[in-house]
N, CA and C atoms as an extended XYZ file, in Angstrom:
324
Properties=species:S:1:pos:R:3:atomname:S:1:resname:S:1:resid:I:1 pbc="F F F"
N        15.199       47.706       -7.738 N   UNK     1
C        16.179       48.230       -6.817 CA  UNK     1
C        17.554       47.683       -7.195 C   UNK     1
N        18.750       48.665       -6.957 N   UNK     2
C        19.680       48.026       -7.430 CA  UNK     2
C        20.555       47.537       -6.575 C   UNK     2
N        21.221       46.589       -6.431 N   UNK     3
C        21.854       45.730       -5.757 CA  UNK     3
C        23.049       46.689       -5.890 C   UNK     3
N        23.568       47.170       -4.779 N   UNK     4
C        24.717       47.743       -4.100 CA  UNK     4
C        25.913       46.173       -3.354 C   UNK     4
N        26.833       47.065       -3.346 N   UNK     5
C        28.515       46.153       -2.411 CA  UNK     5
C        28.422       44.801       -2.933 C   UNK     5
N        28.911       44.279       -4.339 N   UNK     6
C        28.673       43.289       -5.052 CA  UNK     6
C        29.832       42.542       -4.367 C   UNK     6
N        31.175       43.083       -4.103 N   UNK     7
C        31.773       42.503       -3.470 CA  UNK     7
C        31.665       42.335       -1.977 C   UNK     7
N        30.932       42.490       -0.831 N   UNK     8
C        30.867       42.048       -0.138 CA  UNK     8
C        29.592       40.843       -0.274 C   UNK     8
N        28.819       41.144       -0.933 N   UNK     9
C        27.902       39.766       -1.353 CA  UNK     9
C        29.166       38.594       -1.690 C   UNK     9
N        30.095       38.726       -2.678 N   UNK    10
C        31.031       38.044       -2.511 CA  UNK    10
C        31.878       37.435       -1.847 C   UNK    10
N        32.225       38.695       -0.777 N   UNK    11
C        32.762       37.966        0.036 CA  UNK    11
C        32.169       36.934        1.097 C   UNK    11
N        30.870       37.574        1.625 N   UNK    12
C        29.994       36.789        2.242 CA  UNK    12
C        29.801       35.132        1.841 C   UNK    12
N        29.810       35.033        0.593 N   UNK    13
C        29.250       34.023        0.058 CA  UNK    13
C        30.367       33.304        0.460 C   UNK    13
N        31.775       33.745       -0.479 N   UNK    14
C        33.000       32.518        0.405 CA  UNK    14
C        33.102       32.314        1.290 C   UNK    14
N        32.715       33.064        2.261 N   UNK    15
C        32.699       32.719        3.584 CA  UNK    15
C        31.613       31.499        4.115 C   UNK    15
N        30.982       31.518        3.349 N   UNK    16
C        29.645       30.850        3.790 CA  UNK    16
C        30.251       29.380        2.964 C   UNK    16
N        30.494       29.854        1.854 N   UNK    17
C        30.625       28.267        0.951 CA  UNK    17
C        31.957       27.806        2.193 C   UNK    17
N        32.781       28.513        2.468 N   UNK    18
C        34.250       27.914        3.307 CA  UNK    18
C        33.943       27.797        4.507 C   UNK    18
N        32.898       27.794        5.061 N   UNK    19
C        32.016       27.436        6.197 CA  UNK    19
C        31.656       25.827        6.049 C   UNK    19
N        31.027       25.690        4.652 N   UNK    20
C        30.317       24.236        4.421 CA  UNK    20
C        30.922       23.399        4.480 C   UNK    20
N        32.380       23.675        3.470 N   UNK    21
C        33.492       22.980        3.055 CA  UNK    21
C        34.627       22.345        4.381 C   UNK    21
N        34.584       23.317        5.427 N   UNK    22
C        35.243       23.268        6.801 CA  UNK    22
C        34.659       21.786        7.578 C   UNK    22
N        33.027       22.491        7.302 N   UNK    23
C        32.351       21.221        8.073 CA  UNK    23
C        32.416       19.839        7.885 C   UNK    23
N        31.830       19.929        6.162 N   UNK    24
C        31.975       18.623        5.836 CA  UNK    24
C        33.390       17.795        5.833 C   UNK    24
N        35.017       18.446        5.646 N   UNK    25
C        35.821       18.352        5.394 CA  UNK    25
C        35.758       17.523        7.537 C   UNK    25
N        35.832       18.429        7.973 N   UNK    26
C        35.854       18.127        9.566 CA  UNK    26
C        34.978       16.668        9.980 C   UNK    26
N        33.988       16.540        9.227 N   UNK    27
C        33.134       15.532        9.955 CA  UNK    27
C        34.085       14.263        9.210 C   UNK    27
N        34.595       14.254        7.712 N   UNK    28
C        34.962       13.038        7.315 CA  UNK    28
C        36.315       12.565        7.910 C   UNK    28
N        36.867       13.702        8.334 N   UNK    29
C        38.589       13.576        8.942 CA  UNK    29
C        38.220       13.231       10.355 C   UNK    29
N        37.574       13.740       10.982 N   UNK    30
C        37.189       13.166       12.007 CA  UNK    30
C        36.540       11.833       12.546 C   UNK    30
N        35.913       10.804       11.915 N   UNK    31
C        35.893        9.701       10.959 CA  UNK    31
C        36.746        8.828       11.012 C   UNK    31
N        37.985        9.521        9.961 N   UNK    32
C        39.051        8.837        9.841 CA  UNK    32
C        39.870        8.948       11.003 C   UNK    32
N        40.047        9.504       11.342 N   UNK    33
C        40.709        9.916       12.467 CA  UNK    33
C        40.691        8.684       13.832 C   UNK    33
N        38.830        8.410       13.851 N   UNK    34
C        38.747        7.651       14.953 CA  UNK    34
C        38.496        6.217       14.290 C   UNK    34
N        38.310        5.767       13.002 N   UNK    35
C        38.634        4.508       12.277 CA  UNK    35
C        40.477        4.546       12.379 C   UNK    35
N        41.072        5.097       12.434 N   UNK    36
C        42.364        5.137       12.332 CA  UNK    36
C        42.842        4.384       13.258 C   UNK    36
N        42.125        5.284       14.671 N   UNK    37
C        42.642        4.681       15.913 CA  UNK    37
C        41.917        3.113       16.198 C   UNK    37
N        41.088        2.924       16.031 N   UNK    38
C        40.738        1.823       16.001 CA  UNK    38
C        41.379        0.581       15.424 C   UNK    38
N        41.478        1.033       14.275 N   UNK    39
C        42.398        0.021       13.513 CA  UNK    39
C        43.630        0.216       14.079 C   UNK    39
N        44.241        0.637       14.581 N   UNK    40
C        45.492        0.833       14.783 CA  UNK    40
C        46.017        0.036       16.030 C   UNK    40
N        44.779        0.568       16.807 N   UNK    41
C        45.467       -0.574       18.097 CA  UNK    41
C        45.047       -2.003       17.437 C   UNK    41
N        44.487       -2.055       16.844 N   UNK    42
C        44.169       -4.025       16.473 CA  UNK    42
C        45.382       -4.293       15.982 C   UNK    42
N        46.271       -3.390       14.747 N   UNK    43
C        47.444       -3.567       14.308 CA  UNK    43
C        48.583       -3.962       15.015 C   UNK    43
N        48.347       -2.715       16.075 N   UNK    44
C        49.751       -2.441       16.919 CA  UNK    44
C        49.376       -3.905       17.757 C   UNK    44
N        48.696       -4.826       18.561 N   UNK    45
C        48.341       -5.989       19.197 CA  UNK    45
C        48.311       -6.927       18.120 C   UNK    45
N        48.553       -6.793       16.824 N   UNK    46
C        48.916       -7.970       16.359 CA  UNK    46
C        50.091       -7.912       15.268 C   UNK    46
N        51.028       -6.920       15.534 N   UNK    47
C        52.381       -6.521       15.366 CA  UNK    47
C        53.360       -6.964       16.400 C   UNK    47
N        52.978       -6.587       17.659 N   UNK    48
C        53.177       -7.199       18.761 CA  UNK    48
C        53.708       -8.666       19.545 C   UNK    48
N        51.699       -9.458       18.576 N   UNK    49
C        51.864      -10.564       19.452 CA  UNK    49
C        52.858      -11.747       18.453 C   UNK    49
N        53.498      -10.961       16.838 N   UNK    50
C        53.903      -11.790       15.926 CA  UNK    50
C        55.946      -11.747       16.727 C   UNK    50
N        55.818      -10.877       17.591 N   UNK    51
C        57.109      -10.461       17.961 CA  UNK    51
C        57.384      -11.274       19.531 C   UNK    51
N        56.358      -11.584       19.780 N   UNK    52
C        56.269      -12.949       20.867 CA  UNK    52
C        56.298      -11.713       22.656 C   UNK    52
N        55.692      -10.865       22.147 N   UNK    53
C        55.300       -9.655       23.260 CA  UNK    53
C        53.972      -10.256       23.303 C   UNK    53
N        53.358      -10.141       24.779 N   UNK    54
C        51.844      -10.098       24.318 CA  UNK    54
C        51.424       -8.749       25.420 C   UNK    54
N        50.306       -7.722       24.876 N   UNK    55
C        50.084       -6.701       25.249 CA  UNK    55
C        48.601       -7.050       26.352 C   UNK    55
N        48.536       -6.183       27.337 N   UNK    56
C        47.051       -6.635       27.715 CA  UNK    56
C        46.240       -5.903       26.896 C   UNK    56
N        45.066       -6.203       27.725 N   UNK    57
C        43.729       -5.497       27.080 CA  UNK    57
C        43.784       -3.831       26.484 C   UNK    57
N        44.081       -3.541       28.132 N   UNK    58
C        44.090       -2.673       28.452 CA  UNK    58
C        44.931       -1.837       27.562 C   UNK    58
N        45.967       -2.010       26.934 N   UNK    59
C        47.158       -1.077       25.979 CA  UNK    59
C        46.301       -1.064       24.932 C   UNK    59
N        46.316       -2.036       24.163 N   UNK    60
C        44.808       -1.843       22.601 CA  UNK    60
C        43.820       -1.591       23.174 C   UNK    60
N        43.015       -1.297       23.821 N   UNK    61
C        42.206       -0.183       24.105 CA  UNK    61
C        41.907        0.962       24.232 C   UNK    61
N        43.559        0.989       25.131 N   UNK    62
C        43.703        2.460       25.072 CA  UNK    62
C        44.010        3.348       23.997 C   UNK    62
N        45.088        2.710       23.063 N   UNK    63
C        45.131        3.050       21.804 CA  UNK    63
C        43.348        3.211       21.279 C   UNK    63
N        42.442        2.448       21.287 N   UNK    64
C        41.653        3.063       20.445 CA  UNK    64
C        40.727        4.026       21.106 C   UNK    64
N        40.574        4.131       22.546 N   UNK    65
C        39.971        5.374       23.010 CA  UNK    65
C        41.319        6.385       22.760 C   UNK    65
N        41.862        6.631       22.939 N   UNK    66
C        43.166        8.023       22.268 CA  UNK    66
C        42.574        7.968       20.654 C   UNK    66
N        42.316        7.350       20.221 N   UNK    67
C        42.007        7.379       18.513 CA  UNK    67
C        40.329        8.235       18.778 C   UNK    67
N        39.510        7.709       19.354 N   UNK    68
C        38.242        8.393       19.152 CA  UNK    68
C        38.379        9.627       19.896 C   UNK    68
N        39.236        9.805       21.100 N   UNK    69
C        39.443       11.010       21.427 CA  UNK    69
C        39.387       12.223       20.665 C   UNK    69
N        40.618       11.473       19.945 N   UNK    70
C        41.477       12.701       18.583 CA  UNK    70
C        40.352       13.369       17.880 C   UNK    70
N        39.293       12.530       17.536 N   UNK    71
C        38.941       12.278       16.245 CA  UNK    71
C        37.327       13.190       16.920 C   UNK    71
N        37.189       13.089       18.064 N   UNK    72
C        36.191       13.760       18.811 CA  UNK    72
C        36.652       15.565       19.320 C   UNK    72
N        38.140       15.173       19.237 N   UNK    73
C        38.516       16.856       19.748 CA  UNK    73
C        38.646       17.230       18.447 C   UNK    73
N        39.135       16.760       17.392 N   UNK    74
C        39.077       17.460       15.617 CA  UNK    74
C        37.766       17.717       15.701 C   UNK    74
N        36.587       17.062       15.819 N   UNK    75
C        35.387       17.152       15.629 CA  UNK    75
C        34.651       18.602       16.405 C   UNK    75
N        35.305       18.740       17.226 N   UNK    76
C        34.723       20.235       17.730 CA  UNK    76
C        35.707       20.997       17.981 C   UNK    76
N        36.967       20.801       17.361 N   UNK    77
C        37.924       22.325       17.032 CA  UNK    77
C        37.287       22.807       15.346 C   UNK    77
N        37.408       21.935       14.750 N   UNK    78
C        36.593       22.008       13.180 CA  UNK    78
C        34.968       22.475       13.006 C   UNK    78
N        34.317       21.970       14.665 N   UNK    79
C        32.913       22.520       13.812 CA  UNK    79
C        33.026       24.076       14.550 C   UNK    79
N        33.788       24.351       15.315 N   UNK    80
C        33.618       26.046       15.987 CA  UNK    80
C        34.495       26.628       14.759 C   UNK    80
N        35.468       26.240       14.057 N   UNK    81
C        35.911       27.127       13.088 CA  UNK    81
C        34.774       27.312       11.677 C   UNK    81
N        34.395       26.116       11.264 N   UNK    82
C        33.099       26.298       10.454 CA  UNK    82
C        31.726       26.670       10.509 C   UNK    82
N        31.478       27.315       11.830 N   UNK    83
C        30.406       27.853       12.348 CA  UNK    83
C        30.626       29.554       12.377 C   UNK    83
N        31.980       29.391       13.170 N   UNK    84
C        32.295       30.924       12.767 CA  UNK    84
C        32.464       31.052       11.264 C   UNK    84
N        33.129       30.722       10.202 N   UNK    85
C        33.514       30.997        8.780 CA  UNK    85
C        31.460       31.286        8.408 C   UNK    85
N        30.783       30.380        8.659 N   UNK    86
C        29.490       30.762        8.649 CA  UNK    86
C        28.632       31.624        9.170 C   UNK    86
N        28.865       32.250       10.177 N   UNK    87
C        28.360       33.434       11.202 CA  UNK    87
C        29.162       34.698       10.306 C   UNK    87
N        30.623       34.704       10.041 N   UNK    88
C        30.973       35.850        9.846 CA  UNK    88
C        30.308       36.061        7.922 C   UNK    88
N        30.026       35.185        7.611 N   UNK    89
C        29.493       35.242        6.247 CA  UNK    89
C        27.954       36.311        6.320 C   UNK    89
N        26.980       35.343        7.353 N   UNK    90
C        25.820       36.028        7.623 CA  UNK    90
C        26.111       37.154        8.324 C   UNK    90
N        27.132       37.830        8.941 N   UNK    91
C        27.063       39.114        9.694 CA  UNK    91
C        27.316       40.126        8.558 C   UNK    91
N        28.409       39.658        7.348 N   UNK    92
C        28.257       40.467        6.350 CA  UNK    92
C        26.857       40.643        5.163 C   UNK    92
N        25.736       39.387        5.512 N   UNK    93
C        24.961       39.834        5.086 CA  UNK    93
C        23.599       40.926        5.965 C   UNK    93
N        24.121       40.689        7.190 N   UNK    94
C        22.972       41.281        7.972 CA  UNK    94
C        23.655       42.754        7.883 C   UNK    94
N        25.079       43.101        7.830 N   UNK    95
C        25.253       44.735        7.638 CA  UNK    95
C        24.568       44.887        6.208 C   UNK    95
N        24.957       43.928        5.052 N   UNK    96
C        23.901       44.906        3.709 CA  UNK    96
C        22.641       45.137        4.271 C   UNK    96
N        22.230       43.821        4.179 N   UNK    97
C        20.585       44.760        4.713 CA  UNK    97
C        20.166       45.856        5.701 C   UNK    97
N        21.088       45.856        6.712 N   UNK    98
C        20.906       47.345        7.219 CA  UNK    98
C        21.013       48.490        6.374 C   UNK    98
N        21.685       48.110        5.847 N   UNK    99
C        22.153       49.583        5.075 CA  UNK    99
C        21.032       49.191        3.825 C   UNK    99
N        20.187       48.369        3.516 N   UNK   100
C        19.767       48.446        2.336 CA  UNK   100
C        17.879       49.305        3.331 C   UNK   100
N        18.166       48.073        4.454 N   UNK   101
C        16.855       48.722        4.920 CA  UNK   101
C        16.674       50.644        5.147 C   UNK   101
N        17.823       50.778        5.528 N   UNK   102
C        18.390       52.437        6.052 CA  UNK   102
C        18.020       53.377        5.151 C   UNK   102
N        18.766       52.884        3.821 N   UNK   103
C        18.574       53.072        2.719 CA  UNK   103
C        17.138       54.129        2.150 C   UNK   103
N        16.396       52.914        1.871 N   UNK   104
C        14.892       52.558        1.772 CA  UNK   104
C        14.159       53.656        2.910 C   UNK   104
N        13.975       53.438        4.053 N   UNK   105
C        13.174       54.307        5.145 CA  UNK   105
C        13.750       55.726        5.232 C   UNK   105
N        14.668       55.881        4.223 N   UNK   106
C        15.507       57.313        4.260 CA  UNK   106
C        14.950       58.048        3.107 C   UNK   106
N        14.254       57.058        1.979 N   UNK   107
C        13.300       57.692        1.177 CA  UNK   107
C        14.427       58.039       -0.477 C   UNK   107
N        15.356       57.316       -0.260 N   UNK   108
C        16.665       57.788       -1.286 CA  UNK   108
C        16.510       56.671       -2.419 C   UNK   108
């Protein structure tokens, strides 16, 4: 049988590979994102206490929950865009096969 719409197999596929690439790209930035914040308030509290300020608890903390926040809302704005880039990949493969099944039961 011969393989028909070579370019939408194509396109499908980037879609699918720029699906993977989204994800994995999302999970490591997201990561960094909340190592960032973490480290950051330890920084910013001992940037601080060299300046003869002293911060409570409570301010470097908050800095690092705002850091895992970030790094938790990247984490699911990034995986709904790489889920869709992956859904719309497989919807272009589920129209070939309609049309391949259609095809076929049409006797052509």
């Amino acid at each position: 049988m011969v393989k028909k719409y070579k370019a939408l197999r194509l396109v499908a596929s980037v879609y699918k590979v720029f699906g993977y690439i989204v994800l994995v790209t999302t999970i490591l930035s997201s990561l960094g994102v909340c190592i960032s914040g973490l480290i950051g308030g330890s920084a910013f509290n001992l940037f601080a206490n060299r300046l003869g300020e002293t911060l409570s608890r409570g301010g470097t903390a908050s800095m690092a929950v705002v850091g895992v926040l970030m790094g938790l809302g990247f984490l699911i704005y990034g995986a709904i865009i790489g889920i869709t880039l992956l859904a719309a990949g497989e919807a272009v493969y589920v129209l070939i096969d309609i049309e391949e099944n259609t095809r076929l039961s049409a006797g052509k």
